[in-house]
C-alpha positions as CSV (number, residue, x, y, z in Angstrom):
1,X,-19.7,137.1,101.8
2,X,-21.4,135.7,98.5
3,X,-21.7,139.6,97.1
4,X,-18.4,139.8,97.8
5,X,-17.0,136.6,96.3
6,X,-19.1,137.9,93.3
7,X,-18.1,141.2,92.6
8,X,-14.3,139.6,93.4
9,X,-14.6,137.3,90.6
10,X,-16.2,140.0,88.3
11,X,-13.0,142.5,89.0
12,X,-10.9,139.4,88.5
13,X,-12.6,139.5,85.0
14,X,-11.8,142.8,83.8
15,X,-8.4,143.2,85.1
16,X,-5.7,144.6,83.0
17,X,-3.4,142.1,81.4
18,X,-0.8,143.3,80.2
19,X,2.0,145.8,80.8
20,X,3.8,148.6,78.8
21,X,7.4,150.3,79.8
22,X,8.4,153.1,80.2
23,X,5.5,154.6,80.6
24,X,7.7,158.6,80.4
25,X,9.9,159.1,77.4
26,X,12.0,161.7,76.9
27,X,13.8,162.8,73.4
28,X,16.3,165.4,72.9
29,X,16.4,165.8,68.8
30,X,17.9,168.5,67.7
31,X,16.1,169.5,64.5
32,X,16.8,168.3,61.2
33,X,17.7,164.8,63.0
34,X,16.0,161.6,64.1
35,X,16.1,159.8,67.2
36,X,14.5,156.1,68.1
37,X,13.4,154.7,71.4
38,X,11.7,151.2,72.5
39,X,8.4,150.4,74.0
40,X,8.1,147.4,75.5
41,X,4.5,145.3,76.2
42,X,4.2,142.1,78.0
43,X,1.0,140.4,77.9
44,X,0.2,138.5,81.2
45,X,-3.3,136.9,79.9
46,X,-4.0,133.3,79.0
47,X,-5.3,134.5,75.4
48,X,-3.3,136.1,72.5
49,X,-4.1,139.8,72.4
50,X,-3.5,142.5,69.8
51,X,-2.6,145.9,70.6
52,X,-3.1,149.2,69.3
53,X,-1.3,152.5,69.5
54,X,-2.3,156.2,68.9
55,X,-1.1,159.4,69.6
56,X,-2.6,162.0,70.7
57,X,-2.1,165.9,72.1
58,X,-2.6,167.6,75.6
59,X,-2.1,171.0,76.9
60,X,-1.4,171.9,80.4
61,X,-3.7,174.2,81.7
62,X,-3.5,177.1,84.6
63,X,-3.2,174.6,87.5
64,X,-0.8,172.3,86.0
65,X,-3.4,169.7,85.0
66,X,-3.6,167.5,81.8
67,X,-6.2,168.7,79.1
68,X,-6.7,166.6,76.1
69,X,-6.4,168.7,72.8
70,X,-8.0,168.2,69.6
71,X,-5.0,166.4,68.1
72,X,-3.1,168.0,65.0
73,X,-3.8,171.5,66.4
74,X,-1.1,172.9,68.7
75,X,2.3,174.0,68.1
76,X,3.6,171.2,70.2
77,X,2.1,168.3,68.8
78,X,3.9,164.8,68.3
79,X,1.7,163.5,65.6
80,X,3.4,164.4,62.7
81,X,6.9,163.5,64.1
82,X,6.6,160.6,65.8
83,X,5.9,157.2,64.2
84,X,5.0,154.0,66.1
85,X,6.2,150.8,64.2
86,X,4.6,148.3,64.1
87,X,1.5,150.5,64.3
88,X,0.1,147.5,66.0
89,X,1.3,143.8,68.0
90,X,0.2,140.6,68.3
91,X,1.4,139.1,71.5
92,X,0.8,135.3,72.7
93,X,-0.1,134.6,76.6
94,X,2.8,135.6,78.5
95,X,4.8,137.4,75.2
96,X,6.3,140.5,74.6
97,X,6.7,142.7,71.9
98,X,9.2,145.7,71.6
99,X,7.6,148.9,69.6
100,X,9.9,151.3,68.2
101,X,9.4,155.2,68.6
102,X,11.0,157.2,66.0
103,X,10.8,160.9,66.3
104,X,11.6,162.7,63.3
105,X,12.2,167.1,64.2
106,X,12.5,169.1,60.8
107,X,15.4,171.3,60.3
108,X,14.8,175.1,62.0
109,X,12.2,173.3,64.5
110,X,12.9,173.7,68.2
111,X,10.2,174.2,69.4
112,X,9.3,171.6,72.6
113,X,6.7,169.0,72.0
114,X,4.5,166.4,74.0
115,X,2.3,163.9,73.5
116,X,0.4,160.7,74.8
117,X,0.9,157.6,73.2
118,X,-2.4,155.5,74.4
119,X,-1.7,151.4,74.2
120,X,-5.0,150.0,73.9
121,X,-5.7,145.8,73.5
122,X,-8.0,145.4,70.8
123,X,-11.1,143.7,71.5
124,X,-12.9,141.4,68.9
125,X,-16.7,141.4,68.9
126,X,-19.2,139.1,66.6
127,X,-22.5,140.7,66.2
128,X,-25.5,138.2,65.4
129,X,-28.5,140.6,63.4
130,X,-30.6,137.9,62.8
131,X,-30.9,136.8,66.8
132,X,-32.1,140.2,68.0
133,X,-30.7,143.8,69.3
134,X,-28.6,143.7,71.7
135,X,-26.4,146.6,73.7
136,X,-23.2,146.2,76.1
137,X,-20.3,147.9,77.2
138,X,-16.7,146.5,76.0
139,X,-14.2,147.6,78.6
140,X,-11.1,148.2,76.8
141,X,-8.0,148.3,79.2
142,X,-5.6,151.0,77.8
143,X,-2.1,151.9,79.3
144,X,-0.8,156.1,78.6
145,X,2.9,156.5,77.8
146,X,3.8,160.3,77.6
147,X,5.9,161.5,75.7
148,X,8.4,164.7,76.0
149,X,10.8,166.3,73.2
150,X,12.9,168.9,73.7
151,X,16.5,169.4,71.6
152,X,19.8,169.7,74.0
153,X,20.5,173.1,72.6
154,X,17.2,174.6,74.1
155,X,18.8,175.9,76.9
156,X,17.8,179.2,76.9
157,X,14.6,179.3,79.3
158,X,13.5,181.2,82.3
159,X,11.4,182.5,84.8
160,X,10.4,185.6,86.4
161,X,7.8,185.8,89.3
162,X,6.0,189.2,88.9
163,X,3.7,189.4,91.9
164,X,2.7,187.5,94.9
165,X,-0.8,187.1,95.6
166,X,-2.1,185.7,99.5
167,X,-5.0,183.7,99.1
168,X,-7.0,182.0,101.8
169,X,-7.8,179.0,100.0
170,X,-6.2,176.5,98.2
């Protein structure tokens, strides 16, 4: 009962605390234009916390799964057209902050895009030299909102299957 107790209090500890919505959003920009949407955060801690926001890229691979990309480097990367403002929030206990998402498609792009937007709460650490070494882990809760472009006129899309193929396994 007393480990239990324990390790119930320690997963009390490092619970997340706050809450982002939606955590999907879908554009439909037609190049050349700019569209904006809202993210919403709600902080449900007793503390002020900041929050931080990045994008990043993914690919899906063979079986459908999520791969994270080295960001910048595929065709249907976000990160050039999609700016977070503010780029980070301050939020009191029990605030909320809306974050706008503007996604900017240059003219003669339609090409359909994705990306991960990863809300993070920043963590502030002192570090004393002079009292020794010391080494921990910081867990940083972080909440992923994906993100999905692809302009109304794309409607020209398909699929064939070529061959079936009876496998035994899954």
């Amino acid at each position: 009962f007393i480990a239990f107790t324990t390790l119930l209090s320690f997963l009390n500890t490092i619970a997340q605390d706050f809450e982002v919505a939606p955590v999907y959003t879908s554009f439909k920009v037609e190049a050349g234009n700019t569209e904006t949407r809202t993210l919403n955060i709600i902080n449900h801690d007793d503390k002020t916390q900041i929050f931080n926001f990045t994008i990043s890229d993914y690919e899906v691979d063979e079986n459908g799964s999520t791969v994270k990309v080295k960001d910048g480097n595929t065709k249907r990367s976000l990160k050039k057209a999609l700016t977070i403002s503010p780029s980070f929030v301050e939020i009191p206990p029990n605030g909320k902050a809306v974050v706008d998402l503007m996604l900017s498609i240059p003219g003669g792009d339609y090409n359909t895009k994705w990306g991960i937007i990863s809300v993070e709460a920043a963590n502030e650490r002192t570090i004393n030299v002079d009292k020794g070494v010391t080494t921990g882990i910081v867990i940083s809760p972080r909440i992923a909102v994906y993100v999905h472009q692809s302009p109304r006129s794309n409607n020209q899309y398909s699929a064939k299957v070529l061959s079936f193929v009876e496998t035994t396994k899954e």
